[in-house]
C-alpha positions, 0 to 999 in steps of 0.5 A, spaced: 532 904 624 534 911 621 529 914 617 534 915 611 534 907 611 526 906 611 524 904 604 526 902 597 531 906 593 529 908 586 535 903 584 531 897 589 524 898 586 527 897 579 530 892 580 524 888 585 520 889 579 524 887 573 526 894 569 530 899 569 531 906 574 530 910 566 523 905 566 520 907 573 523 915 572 518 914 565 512 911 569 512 918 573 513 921 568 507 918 565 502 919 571 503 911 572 507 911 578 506 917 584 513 920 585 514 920 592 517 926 597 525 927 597 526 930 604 532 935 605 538 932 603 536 925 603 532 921 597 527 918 595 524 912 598 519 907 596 514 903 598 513 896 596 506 898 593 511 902 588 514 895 586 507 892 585 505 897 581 511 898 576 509 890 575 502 891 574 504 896 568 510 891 566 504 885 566 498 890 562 504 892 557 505 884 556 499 883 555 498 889 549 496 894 554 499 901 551 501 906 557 495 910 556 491 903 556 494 902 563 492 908 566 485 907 565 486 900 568 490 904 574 484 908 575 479 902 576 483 899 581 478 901 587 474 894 586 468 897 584 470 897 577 471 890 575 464 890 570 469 896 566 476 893 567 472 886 564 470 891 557 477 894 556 480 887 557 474 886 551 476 890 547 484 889 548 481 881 546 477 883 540 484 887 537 489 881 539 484 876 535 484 881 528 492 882 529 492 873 529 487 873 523 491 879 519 497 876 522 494 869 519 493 872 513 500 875 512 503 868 513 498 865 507 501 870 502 509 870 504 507 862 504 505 861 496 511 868 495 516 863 499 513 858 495 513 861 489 521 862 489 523 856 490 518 854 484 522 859 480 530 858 480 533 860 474 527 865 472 530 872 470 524 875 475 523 874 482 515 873 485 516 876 490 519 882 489 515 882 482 508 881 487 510 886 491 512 892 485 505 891 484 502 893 489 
């Protein structure tokens, strides 16, 4: 097989992962996805492990992981750092669990305010825009 055919193209990577070409030009960028050499003439070529790795960043971020979040994951990944990785995933868990109650929260008061509105009709002033004018 001729050299320039070996590998993938940015455009194979990102359609292998699920993202666009911008999205994988971006992890470089950011230090998330190592840029590989462009010979003379020729283009970059990709391995499989950059498609993993596009993925990996993909599947951290649905998960809550901001990019800076990730790269420290992606420092981890020797399997000698689980103990470390489990306290990152910890404190992303401890997040997610106060977002859901501040979350819980937001939805108990927009209930009685939607409530509230549906009690009102023919009322001059609305609860909710009056409730919130006085924040």
């Amino acid at each position: 097989m001729d050299s320039d055919q070996q590998g993938l193209t940015i455009g194979a990577v990102a359609k292998a992962a699920g993202v666009n070409v911008e999205t994988v030009r971006f992890y470089q960028r950011r230090a998330l996805l190592p840029e590989p050499d462009k010979p003379y003439g020729r283009i970059r070529r990709y391995e499989a492990k950059d498609v993993a790795r596009v993925r990996f960043v993909k599947a951290a971020q649905r998960l809550g992981f901001s990019l800076d979040e990730v790269a420290g994951l992606l420092k981890l990944d020797d399997g000698t750092h689980c103990d470390e990785a489990r306290q990152l995933a910890e404190a992303k868990l401890g997040d997610v669990r106060k977002k859901l109650k501040d979350l819980r929260r937001i939805e108990s008061a927009l209930a009685v305010l939607v409530r509230d509105c549906c009690s009102m009709r023919g009322k001059l002033s609305c609860p909710l825009i009056t409730t919130l004018q006085r924040q």
